[in-house]
C-alpha positions as CSV (number, residue, x, y, z in Angstrom):
1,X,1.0,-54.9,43.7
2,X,3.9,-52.9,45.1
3,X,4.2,-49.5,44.4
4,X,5.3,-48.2,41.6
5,X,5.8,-51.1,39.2
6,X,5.4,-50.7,35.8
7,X,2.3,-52.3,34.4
8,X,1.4,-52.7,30.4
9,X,-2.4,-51.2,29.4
10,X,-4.6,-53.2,31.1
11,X,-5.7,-54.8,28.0
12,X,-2.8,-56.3,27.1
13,X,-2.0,-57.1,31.0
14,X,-5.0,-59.5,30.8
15,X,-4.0,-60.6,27.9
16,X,-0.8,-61.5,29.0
17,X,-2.1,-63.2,32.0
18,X,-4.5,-65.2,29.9
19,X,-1.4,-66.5,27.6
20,X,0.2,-67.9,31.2
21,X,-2.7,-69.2,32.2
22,X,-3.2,-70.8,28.9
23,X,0.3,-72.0,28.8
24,X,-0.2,-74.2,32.1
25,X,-3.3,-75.6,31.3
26,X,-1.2,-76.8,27.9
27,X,1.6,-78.5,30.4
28,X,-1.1,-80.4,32.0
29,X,-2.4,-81.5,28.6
30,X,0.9,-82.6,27.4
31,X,1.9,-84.4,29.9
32,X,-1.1,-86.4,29.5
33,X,-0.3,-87.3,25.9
34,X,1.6,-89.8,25.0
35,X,5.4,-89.0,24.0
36,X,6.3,-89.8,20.4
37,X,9.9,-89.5,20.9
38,X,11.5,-92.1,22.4
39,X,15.0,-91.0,22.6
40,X,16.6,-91.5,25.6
41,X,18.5,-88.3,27.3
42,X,20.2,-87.4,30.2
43,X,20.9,-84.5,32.5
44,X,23.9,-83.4,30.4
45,X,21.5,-83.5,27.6
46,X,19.1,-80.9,28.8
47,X,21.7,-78.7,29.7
48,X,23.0,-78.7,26.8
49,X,19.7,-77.7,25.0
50,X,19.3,-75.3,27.7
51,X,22.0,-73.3,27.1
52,X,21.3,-73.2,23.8
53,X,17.4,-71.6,24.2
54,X,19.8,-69.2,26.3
55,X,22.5,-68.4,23.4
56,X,19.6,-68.4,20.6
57,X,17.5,-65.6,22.5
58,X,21.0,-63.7,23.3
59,X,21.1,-63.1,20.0
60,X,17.7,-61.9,18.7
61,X,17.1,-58.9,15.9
62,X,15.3,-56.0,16.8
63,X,12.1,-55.3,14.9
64,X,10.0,-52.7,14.3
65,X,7.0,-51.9,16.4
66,X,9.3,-53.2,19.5
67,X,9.0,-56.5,18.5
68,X,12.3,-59.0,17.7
69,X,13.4,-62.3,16.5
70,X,15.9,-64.9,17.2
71,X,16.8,-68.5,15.8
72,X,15.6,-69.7,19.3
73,X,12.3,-70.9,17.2
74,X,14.9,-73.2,15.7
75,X,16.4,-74.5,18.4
76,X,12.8,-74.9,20.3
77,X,11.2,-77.1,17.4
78,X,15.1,-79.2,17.7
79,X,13.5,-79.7,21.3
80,X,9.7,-80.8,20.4
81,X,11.6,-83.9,18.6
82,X,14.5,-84.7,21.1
83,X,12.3,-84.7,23.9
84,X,8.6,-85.0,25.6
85,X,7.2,-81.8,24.6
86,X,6.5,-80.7,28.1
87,X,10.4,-80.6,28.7
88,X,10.5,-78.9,25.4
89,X,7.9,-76.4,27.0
90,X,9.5,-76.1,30.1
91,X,12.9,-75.7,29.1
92,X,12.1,-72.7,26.9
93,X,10.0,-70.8,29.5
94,X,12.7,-71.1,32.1
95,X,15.9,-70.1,29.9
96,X,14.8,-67.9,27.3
97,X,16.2,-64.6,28.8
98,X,16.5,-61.7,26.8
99,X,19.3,-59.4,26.4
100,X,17.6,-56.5,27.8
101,X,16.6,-58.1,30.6
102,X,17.5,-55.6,33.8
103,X,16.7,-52.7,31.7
104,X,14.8,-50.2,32.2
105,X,13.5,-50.3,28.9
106,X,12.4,-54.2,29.4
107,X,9.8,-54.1,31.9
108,X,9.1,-57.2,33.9
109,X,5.8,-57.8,31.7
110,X,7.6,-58.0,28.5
111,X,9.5,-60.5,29.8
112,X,6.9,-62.6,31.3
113,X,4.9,-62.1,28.0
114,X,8.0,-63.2,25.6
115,X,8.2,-66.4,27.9
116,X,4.7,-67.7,27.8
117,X,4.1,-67.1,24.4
118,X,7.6,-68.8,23.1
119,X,6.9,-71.6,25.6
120,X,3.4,-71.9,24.3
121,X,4.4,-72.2,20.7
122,X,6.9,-74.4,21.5
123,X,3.8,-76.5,22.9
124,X,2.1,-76.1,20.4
125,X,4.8,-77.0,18.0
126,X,5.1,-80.2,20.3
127,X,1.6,-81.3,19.8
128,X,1.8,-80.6,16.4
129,X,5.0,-83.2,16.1
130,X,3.0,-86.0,17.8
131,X,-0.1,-85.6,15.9
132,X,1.3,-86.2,13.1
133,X,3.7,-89.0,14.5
134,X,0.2,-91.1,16.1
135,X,-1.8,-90.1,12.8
136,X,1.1,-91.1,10.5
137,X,1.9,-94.2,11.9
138,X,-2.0,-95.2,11.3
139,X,-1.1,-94.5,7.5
140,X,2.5,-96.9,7.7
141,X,4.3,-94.2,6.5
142,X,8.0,-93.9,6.5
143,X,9.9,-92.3,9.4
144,X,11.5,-89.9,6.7
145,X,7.9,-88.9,5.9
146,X,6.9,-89.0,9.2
147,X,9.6,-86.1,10.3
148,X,9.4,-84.3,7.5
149,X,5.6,-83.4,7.9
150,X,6.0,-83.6,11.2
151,X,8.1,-80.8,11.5
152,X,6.4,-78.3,8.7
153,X,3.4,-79.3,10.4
154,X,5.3,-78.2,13.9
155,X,6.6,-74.9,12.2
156,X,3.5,-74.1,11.1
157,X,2.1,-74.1,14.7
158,X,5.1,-72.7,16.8
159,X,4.9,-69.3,13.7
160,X,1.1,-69.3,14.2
161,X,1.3,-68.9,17.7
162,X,4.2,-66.8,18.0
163,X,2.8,-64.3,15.3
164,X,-0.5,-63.9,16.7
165,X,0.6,-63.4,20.3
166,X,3.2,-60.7,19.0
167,X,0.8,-58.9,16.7
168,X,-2.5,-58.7,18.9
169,X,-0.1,-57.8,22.2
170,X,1.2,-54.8,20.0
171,X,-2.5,-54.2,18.9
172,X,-3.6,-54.3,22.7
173,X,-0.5,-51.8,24.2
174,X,-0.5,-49.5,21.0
175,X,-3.8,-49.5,19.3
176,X,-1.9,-50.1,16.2
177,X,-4.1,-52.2,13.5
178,X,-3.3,-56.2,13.2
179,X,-2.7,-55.7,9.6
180,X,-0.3,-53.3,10.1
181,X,1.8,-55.2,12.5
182,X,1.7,-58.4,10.6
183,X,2.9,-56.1,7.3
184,X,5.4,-54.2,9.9
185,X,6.9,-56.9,11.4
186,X,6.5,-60.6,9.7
187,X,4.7,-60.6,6.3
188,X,8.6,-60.6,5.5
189,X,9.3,-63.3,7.2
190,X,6.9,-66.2,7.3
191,X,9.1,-67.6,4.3
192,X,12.3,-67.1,6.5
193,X,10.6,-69.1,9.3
194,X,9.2,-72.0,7.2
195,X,12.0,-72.4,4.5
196,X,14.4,-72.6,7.9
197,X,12.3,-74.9,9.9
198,X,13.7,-78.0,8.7
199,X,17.1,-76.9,10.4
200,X,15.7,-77.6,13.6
201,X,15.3,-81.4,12.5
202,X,18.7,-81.6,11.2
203,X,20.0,-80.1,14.5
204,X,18.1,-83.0,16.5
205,X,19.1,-85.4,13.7
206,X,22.6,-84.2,13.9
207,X,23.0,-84.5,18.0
208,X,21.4,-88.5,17.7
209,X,23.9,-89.0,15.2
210,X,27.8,-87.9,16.3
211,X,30.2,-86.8,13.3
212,X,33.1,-85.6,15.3
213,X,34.5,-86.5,19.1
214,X,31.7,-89.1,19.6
215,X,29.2,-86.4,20.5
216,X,27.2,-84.4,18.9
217,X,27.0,-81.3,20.8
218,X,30.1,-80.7,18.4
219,X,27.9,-80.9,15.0
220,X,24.8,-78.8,16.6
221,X,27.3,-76.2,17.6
222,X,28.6,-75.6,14.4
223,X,25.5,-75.4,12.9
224,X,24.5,-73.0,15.4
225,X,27.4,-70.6,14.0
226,X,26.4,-70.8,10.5
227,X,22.8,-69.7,11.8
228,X,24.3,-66.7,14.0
229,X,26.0,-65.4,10.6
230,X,22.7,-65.9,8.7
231,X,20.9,-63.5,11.6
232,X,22.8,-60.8,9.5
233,X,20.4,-61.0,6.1
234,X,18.1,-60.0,8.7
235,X,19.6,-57.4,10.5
236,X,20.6,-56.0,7.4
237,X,17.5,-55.0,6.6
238,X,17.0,-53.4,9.9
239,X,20.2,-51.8,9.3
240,X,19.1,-50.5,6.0
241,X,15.7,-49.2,7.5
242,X,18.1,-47.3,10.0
243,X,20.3,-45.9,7.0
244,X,17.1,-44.6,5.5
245,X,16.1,-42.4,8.0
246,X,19.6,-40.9,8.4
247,X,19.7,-39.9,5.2
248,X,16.3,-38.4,5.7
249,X,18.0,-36.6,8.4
250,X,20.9,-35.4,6.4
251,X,18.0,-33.9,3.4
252,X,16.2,-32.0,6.5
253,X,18.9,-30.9,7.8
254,X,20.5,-29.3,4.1
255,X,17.2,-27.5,3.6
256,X,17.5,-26.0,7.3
257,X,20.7,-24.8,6.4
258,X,19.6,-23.8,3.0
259,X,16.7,-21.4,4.6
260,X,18.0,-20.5,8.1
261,X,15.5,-18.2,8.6
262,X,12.6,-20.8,8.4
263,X,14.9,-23.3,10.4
264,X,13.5,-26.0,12.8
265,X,9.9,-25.0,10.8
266,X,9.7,-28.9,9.7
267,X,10.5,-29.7,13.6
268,X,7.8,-27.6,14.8
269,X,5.0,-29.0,11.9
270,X,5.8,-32.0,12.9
271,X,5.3,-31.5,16.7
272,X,2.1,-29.8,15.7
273,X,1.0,-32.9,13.2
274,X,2.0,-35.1,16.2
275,X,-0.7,-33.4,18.4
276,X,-3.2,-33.2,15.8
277,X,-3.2,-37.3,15.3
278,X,-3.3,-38.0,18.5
279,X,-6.3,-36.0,18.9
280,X,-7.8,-37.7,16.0
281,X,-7.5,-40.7,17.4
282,X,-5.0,-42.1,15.0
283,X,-3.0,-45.6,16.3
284,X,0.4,-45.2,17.9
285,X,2.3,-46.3,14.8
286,X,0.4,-43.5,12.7
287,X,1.1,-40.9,15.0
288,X,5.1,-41.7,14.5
289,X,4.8,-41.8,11.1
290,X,2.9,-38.9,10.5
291,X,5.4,-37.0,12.7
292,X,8.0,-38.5,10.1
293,X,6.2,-37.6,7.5
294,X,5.5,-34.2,8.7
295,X,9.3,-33.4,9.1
296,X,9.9,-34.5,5.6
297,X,6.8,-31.8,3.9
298,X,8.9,-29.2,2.8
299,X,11.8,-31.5,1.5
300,X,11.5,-30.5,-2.5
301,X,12.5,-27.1,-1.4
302,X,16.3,-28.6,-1.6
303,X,15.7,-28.3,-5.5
304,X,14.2,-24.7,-5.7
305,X,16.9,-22.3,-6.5
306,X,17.5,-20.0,-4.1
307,X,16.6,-16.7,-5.6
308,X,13.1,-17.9,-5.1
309,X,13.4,-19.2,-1.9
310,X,15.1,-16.7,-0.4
311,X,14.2,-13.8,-1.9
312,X,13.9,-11.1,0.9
313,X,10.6,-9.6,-0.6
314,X,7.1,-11.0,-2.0
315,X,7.7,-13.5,-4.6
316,X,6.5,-12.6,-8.1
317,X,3.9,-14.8,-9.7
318,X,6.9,-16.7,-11.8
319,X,8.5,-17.3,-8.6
320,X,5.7,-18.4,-6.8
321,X,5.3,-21.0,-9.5
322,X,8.8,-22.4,-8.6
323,X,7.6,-22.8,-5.6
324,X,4.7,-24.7,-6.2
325,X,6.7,-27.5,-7.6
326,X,8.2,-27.9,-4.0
327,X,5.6,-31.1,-3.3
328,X,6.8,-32.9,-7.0
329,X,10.4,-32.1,-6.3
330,X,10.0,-33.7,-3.0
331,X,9.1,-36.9,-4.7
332,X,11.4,-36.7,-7.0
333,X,14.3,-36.4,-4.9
334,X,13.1,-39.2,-2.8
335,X,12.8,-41.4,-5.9
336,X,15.8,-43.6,-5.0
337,X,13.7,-44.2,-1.7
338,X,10.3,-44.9,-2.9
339,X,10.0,-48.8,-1.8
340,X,10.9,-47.7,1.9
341,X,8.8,-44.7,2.1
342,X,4.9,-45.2,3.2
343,X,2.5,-44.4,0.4
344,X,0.7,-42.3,3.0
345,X,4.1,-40.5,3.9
346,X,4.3,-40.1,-0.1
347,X,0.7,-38.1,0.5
348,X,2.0,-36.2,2.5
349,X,5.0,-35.0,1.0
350,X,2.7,-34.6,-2.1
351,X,-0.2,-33.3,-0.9
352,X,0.2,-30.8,2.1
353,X,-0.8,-28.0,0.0
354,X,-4.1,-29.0,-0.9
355,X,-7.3,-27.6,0.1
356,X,-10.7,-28.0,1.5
357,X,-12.6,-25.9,-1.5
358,X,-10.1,-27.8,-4.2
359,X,-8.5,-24.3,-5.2
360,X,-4.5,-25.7,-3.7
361,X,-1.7,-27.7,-5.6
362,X,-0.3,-29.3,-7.1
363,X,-3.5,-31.4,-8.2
364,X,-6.5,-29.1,-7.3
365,X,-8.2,-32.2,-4.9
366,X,-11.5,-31.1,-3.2
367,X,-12.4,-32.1,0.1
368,X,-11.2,-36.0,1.4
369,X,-9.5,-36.3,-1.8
370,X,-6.8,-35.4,-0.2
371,X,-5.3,-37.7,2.5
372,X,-6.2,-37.4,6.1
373,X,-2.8,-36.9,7.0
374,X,-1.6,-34.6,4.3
375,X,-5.0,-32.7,5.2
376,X,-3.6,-32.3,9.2
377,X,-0.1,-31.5,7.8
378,X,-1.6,-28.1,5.7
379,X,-3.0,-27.0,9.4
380,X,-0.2,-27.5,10.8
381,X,2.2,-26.0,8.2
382,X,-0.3,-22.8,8.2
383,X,0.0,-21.9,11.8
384,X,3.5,-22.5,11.8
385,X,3.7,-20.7,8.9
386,X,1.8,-17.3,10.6
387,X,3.4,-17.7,13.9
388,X,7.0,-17.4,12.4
389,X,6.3,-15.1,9.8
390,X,8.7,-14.3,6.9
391,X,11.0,-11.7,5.6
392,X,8.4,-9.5,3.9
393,X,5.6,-10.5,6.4
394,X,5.8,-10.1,10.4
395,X,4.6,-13.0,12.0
396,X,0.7,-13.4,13.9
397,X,0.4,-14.0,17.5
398,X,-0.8,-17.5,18.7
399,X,-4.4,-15.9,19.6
400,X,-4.4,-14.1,15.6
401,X,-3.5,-17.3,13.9
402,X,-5.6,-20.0,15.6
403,X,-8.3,-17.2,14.4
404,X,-7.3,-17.3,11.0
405,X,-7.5,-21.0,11.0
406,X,-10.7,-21.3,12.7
407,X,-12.1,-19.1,10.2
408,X,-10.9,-20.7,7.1
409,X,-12.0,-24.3,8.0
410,X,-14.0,-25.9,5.5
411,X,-12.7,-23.2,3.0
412,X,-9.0,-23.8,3.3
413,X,-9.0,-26.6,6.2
414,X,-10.5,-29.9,7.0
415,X,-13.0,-28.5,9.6
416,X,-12.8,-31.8,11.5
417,X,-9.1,-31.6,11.7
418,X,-9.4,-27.7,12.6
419,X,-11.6,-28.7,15.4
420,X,-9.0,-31.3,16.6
421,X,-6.2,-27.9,15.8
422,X,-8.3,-26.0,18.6
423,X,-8.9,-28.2,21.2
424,X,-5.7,-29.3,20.9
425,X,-4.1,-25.6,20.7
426,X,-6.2,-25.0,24.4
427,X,-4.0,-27.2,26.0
428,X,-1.3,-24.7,26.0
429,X,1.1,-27.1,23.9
430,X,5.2,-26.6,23.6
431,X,4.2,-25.8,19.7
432,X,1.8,-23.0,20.9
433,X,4.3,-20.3,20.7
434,X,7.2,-20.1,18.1
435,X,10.1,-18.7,20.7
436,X,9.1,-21.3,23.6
437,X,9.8,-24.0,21.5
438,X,13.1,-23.0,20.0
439,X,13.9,-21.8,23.0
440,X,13.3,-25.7,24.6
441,X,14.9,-27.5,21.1
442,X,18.2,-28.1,20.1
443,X,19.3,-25.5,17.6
444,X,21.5,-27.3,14.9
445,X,21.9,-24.6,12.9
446,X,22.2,-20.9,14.0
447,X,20.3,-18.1,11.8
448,X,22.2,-16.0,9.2
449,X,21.8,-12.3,9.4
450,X,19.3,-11.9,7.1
451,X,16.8,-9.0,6.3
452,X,13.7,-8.0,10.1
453,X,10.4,-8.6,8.3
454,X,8.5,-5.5,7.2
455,X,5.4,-4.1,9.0
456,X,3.5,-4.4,5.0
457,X,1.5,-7.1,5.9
458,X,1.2,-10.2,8.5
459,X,1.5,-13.9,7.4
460,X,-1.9,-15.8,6.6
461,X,-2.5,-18.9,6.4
462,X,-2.7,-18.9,2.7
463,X,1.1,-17.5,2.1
464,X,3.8,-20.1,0.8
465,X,5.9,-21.9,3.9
């Protein structure tokens, strides 16, 4: 192995290997089955297909969980009926290149890997089609009927295959759950792929049968167009995912500029929550959401006015009030938003006020009532909190806060996640101290001038953030 190439985790590595040696040991077995389409073709013919597995993959969506999708399923189940199905198999592995191929951020193994697992469902998908083809023609079934369950029947395969090398390849290199791939990334889109599948008869249907010029290249390639415009219901929704977060990103940064003197408080939290997860052993996909979620904690403070949350001095017990509502506001405001925003994002948001002993708000829950993540969140948002101090409270060294925090778990804290907090915390983290990381983040927003904090009293864990 020469030095320095990039290798996947070594789980999904052998995975990956076992899908290409899986994938030759299928071309051996289909070109030992008998062929079911008896079409003739030529050379111009399989170029033709061939640059259209090329064009197909050229134009795939990008997914979430790194993962994407093209019409080149389309075009490879056109192949599994115009041809023997270990051309079909063939023809995909050698010209489905991606876009990103070259990249840095396409390593060698993710091509390799989207190869043999298209190819193989395109095999499979190929088997599938003569099964039903030998099986049917027992039955003296029509050749109308024949195709038609042949190529559900061939759908069905090439998704199966496709999905499940995706989604446990992503479980292997991430350690994100299966379920939460397959809800990620297709439980949208199995209808998509079935409803659709019949398009890649009609392509092969419409190339036997010329409409226009005596060929009919001519009638595929118009069809093809119609599919590239439809690839925008899906991108769309990617698109919109995209617009979501922005916005969040407009909301966060509002309430930075709102409350200067807290700003980049959410950034910090969140770098904090990120560590916190990771130590807790939480997937790859959980860790990024709870580091969204995290950023988002403190949003319902956009709807507090700002004599409360600014106020230079200790707030007064009607003021503190206001506050409190900060975690309802937040879902409030976000309201517009709910179907895109994770119900454990929602706890968050919600929740991150909480505590241990069941004496925090909004809802007074006791223990692990309160979501795992909101419960890491209300660590992190106290020792940010303490180390950054506030207007009428001078902030705690590192040392005097992780104190504080130790010595409140199971009263205040989750002692489980306070235990992750420490160890964590002794790795001498960015988050560690307040100035080092402002000092390494980029400032959007530049403090106002607003009143040094008082020598009354330091910040506990316990004061409003």
């Amino acid at each position: 192995m020469p030095r320095g190439l990039a290798l996947p985790p070594p789980k999904a590595l052998v995975f990956i290997l076992g899908l290409f040696l899986g994938l030759v040991g299928l071309l051996y077995v289909l070109a030992q089955v008998p062929n079911p389409n008896s079409h003739p073709f030529g050379v111009l013919d399989v170029i033709f297909w061939a640059a259209l597995v090329f064009w197909a993959k050229r134009t795939a969506i990008r997914l979430p969980l790194n993962a994407s999708m093209s019409h080149s399923f389309i075009v490879a189940l056109a192949l599994v009926t115009l041809f023997p199905a270990w051309l079909a198999t063939i023809l995909v592995f050698a010209f489905l290149f991606n876009k990103d191929i070259g990249k840095s951020s396409y390593p060698w193994y993710k091509e390799v890997f989207n190869r043999t697992q298209s190819a193989l469902a395109t095999g499979s998908a190929g088997l599938a089609w003569g099964w039903v083809h030998s099986y049917g023609q027992t039955l003296a079934l029509p050749p109308a009927a024949l195709d038609f369950v042949g190529i559900l029947a061939a759908s069905l395969a090439y998704f199966v295959v496709n999905v499940f090398s995706v989604t446990y390849v992503i479980h292997l290199s991430t350690g994100t759950g299966l379920r939460k791939v397959w809800l990620e990334n297709f439980s949208w889109l199995w209808v998509s792929y079935l409803v659709q599948a019949p398009v890649g008869l009609l392509l092969a249907k419409a190339y036997q049968t010329p409409l226009v010029g005596g060929w009919g290249g001519f009638t595929v390639l118009f069809m093809m167009l119609l599919l590239y415009f439809s690839r925008y219901y899906w991108d769309e929704k990617v698109r919109l995912e995209e617009s979501f977060d922005e916005t969040i990103q407009v909301l966060i940064a509002t309430l930075d500029a709102k409350d200067p003197f807290t700003r980049m408080h959410s950034e910090r939290v969140a770098a904090i929550a990120q560590s916190l997860a990771k130590k807790l052993g939480l997937d790859e996909q959980d860790v990024k959401r709870i580091t969204y979620a995290a950023r988002l904690h403190d949003i319902g403070k956009v709807a507090i006015p700002d004599s409360a949350l600014l106020k230079p001095s200790k707030l007064t017990p009607e003021e503190f009030q206001l506050i409190k509502k900060h975690p309802e506001k937040g879902l409030e405001l976000l309201k517009p938003m709910m179907r895109h925003l994770p119900r454990e994002v929602q706890g968050v948001i919600l929740y991150h006020h909480e505590r241990w002993d069941g004496t925090g708000y909004p809802m007074g829950l006791e223990g692990e009532q309160t979501p795992l993540w909101a419960r890491i969140v209300a660590v992190a948002d106290a020792y940010e909190a303490m180390t950054a101090g506030r207007a009428y409270s001078p902030a705690k060294t590192p040392e005097q806060a992780l104190n504080e925090i130790i010595m409140l778990a199971g009263q205040q804290f989750d002692p489980q996640v306070v235990q992750a907090f420490e160890a964590a915390w002794a790795e001498n983290p960015i988050w560690k101290d307040r100035e080092v990381f402002l000092r390494r983040s980029t400032l959007s927003v530049q403090p106002l001038a607003l009143p040094s904090p008082s020598p009354s009293k330091q910040a506990s864990a316990t004061s409003e953030t």
